[in-house]
C-alpha positions as CSV (number, residue, x, y, z in Angstrom):
1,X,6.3,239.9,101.0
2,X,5.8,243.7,100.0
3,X,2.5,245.4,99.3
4,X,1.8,249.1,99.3
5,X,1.2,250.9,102.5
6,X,0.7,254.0,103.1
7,X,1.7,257.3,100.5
8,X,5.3,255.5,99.1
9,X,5.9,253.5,102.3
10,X,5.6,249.5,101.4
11,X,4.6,247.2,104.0
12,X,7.0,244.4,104.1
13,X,5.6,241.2,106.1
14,X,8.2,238.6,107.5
15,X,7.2,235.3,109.2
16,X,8.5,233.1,112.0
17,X,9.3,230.5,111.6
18,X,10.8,231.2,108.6
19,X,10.8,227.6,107.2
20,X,7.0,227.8,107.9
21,X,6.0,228.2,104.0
22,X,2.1,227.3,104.7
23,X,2.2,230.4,107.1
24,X,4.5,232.9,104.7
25,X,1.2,231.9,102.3
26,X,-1.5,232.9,104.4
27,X,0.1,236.1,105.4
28,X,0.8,236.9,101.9
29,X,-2.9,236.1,100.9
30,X,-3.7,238.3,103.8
31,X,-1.8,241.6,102.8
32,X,-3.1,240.8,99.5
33,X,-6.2,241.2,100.5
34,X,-6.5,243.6,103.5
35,X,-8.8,245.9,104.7
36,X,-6.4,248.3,106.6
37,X,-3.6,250.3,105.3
38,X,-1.4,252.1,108.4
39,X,1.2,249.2,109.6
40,X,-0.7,248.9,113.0
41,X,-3.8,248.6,112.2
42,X,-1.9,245.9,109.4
43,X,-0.6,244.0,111.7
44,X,-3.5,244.2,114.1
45,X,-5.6,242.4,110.9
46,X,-3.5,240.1,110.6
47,X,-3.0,238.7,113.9
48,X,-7.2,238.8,113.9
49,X,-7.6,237.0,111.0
50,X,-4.2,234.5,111.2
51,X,-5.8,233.2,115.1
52,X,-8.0,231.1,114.0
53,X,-5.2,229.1,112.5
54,X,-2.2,229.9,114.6
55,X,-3.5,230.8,118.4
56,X,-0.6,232.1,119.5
57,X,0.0,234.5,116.8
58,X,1.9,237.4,117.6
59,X,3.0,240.6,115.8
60,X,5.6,243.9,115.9
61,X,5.9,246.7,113.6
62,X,9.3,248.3,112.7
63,X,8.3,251.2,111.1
64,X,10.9,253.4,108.1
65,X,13.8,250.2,107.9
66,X,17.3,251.7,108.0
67,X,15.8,254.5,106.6
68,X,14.3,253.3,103.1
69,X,10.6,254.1,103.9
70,X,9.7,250.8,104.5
71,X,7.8,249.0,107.5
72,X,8.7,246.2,108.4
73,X,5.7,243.8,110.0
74,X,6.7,240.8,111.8
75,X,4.6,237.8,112.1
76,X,5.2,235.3,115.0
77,X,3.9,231.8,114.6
78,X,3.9,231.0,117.8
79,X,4.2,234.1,119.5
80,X,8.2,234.9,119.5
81,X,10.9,234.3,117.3
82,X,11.4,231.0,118.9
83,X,11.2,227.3,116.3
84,X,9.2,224.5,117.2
85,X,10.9,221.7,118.3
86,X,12.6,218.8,116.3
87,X,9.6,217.3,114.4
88,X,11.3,214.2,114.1
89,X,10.4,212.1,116.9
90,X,6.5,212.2,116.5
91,X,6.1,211.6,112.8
92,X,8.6,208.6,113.4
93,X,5.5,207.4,116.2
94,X,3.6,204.7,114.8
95,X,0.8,206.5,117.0
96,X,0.5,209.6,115.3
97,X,-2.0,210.3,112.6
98,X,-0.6,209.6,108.7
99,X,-2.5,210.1,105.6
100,X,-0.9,209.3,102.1
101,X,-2.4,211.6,99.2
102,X,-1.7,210.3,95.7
103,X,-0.3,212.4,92.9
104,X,-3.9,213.7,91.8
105,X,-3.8,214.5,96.0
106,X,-6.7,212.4,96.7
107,X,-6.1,210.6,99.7
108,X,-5.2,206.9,99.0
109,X,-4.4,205.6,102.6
110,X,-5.1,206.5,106.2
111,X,-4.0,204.9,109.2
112,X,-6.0,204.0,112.6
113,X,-5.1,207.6,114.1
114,X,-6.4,209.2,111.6
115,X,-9.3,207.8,111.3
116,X,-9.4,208.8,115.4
117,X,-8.4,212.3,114.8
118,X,-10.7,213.0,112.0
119,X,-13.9,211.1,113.4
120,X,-14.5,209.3,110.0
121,X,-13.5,205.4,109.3
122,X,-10.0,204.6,107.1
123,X,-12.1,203.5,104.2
124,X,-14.2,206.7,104.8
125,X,-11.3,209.0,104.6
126,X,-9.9,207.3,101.3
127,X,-11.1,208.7,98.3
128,X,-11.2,212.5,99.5
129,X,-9.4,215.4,98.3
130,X,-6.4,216.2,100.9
131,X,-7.6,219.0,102.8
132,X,-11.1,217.3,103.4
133,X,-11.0,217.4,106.7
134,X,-9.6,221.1,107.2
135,X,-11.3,224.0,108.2
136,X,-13.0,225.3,105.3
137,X,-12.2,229.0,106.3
138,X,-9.1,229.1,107.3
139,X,-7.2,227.0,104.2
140,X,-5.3,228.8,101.9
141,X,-6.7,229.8,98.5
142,X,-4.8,228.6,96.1
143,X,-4.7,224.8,97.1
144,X,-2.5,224.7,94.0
145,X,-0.2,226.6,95.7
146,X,0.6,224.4,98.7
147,X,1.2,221.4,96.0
148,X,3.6,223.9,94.0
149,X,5.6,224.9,97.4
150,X,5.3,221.2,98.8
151,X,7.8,220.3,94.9
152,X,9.8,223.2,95.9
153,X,10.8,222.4,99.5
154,X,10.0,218.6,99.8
155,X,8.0,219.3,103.2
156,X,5.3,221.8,104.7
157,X,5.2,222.0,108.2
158,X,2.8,224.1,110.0
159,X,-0.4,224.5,111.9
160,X,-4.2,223.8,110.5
161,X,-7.4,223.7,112.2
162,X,-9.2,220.1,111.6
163,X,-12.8,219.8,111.5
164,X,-14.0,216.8,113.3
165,X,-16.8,214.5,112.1
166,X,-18.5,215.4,115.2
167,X,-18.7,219.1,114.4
168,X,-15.8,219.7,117.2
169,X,-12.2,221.4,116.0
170,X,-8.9,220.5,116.9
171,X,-5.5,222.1,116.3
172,X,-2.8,220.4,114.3
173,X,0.5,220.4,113.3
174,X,1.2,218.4,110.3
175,X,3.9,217.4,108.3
176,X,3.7,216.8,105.1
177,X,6.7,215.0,103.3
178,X,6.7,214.9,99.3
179,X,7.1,211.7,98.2
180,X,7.0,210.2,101.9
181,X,5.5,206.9,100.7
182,X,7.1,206.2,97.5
183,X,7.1,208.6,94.1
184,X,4.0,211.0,93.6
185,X,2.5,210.1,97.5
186,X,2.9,212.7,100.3
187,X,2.5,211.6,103.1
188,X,1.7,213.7,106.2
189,X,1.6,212.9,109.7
190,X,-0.8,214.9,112.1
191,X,-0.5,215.6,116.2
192,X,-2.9,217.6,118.1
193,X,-1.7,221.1,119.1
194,X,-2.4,222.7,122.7
């Protein structure tokens, strides 16, 4: 992701994980639309505005790369280069919060954790647009845009914030797997973050 910086200097963001396509998004929305304009005071804003999301956001300038007049900003998911581990086992627990979204991405099935997780009954959460239950503020923009990476990559997995029936907020990570449940329903399975 390149925007302009400062004079000719381009500020050229990179995000870890780098399978993390949700989070590549938001920090290109971001840059898109930031205030600042020196590469500290960049990455500053968008470790500010990426927390509410991702708490353990982390960044690192490297200013003039090999010499070509960029600067680099790194953005750290989860606060170092290091990946989250195998996301295998928990989506494969029958325990763990699934919700199917049809091809119009309307939800059209929810399971018991769910319904636990957001605070609203199955037959409550049916019906709603995926994404419902997010954080208003800190979703991505272009919705359109998740749908169009999720065909691309055939899964999304990162962080959200959920918003809770109850008013409370809990952090995620989800999963979502294109086609998970059979042709033109995602599925995505949901575990609270600490």
């Amino acid at each position: 992701m390149t925007v302009p910086g400062t004079g000719d200097r381009k500020i050229v963001a990179r995000s870890f994980p780098t399978d993390d396509v949700v989070l590549a998004a938001h920090v290109q929305e971001l840059l898109q639309s930031r205030r600042a304009h020196d590469p500290a005071s960049v990455a500053s804003e968008l470790e500010t505005r990426l927390r509410p999301v991702y708490p353990h956001i982390r960044t690192s300038v490297r200013s003039d790369v090999a010499g070509f007049g960029d600067t680099m900003v790194y953005v750290f998911r989860d606060g170092s280069a290091a990946h989250l581990p195998d996301v295998e086992s928990w989506i494969e627990d029958p325990g763990t919060a699934r919700v199917v979204s049809g091809p119009t991405g309307v939800y059209v099935d929810a399971n018991e954790a769910a319904a636990r997780l957001f605070g609203h009954p199955v037959e409550s959460i049916i019906g709603n647009p995926a994404g419902t239950y997010t954080r208003p503020d800190v979703r991505i923009e272009d919705r359109d845009a998740l749908w169009r990476m999720l065909d691309r990559t055939g899964r999304l997995h990162s962080l959200a914030v959920v918003r809770c029936a109850d008013g409370g907020e809990t952090p995620v990570e989800f999963m979502t797997v294109k086609d998970g449940d059979g042709p033109g329903r995602n599925v995505t399975y949901l575990r609270e973050r600490h």
